[in-house]
C-alpha positions in Angstrom: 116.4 208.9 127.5 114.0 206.3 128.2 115.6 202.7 128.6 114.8 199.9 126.3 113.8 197.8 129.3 111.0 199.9 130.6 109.8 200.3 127.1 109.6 196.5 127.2 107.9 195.9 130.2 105.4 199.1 129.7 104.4 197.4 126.5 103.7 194.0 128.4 101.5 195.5 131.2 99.6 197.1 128.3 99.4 193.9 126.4 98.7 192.0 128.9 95.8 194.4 130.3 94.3 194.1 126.5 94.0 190.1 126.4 92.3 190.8 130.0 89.9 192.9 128.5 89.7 190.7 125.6 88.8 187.6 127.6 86.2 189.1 129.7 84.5 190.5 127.0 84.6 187.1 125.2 83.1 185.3 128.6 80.3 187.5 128.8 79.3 187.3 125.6 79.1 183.2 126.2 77.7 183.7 129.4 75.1 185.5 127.4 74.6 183.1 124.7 74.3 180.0 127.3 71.6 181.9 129.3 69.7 182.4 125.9 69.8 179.0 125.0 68.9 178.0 127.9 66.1 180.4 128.3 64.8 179.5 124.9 65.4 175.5 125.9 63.0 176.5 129.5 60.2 177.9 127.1 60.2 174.6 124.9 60.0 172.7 127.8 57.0 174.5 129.1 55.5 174.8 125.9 55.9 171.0 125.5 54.1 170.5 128.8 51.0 172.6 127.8 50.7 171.1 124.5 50.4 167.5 125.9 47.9 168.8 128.6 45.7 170.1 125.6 45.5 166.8 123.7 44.3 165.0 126.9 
């Protein structure tokens, strides 16, 4: 029979490998987001710079 305290600590590892996994995932999805923004916020900026140098 398996004991109750490797049950326990089995289910730990696994639990803790899980939030692991759930963190990472949830940093690179924010690591993608930021890079978007700040993609899109680089193409404003350049877009903002041609449109002044067409009105002079």
């Amino acid at each position: 029979m398996v004991s109750k305290r490797y049950l326990i600590e089995a289910e730990l590892v696994i639990t803790s490998r899980v939030y692991a996994y759930l963190i990472d995932e949830y940093k690179n999805r924010m690591d993608d987001k930021i890079t978007v923004a700040l993609t899109g916020l680089h193409i404003k900026q350049q877009s903002d710079k041609t449109a002044k140098k067409d009105v002079q």
